[in-house]
N, C-alpha and C positions, 0 to 999 in steps of 0.2 A: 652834872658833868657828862653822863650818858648823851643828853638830850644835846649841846652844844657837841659833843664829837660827831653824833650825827649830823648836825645840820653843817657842820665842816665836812664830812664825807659828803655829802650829797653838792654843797657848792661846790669841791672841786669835782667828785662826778658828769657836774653840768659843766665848766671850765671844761675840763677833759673833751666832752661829747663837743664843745662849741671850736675847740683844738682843732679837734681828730674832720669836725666838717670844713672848717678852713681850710686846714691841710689838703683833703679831699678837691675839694674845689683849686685850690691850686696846682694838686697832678691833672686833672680835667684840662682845665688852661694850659698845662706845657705840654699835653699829648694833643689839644688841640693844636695850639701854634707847631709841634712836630709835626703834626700830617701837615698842615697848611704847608710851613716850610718842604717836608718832601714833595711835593703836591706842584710848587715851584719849579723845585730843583727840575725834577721828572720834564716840566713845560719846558723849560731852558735845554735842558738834555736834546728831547726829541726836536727844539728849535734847530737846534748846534745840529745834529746828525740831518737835518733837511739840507741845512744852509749848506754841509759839509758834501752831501750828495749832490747834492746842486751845482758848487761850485766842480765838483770831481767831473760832470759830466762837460759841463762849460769849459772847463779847462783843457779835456781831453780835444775837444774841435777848438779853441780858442789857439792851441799849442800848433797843431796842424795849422795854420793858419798864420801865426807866426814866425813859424819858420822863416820863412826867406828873409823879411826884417830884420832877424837876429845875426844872419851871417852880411847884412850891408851895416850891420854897429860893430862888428866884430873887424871890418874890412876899414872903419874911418877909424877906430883905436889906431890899428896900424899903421895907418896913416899920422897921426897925432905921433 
């Protein structure tokens, strides 16, 4: 009886150990794909603030620039 509950402790022991390294291995994998995923995010971030810089300065001479067209569509509305 002794000899049979030990070797029942010892299979789930190794079940247990075979768990707990699955387990393991699968936080590995989600704190991989987290960073990867922030790691993204981050590229997309600093994309957006380029793009948003970029267009900010484009738009400030584009605006300048605009001007006088905006008040000849403003003048044919009235006209309409």
């Amino acid at each position: 009886q002794l000899t049979k509950t030990l070797k029942h402790l010892l299979t789930t022991h190794r079940q247990l150990e075979n768990d707990a390294a699955e387990i393991q291995a699968g936080m590995d994998e989600l704190y991989r794909m987290q960073e990867e995923r922030s790691q993204h995010i981050v590229g997309r971030l600093k994309n957006a603030s380029s793009t948003i810089l970029t267009f900010g300065d484009t738009s400030q001479d584009t605006h300048a620039e605009r001007h006088e067209p905006d008040d000849d569509d403003n003048e044919d509305e009235a006209m309409n």
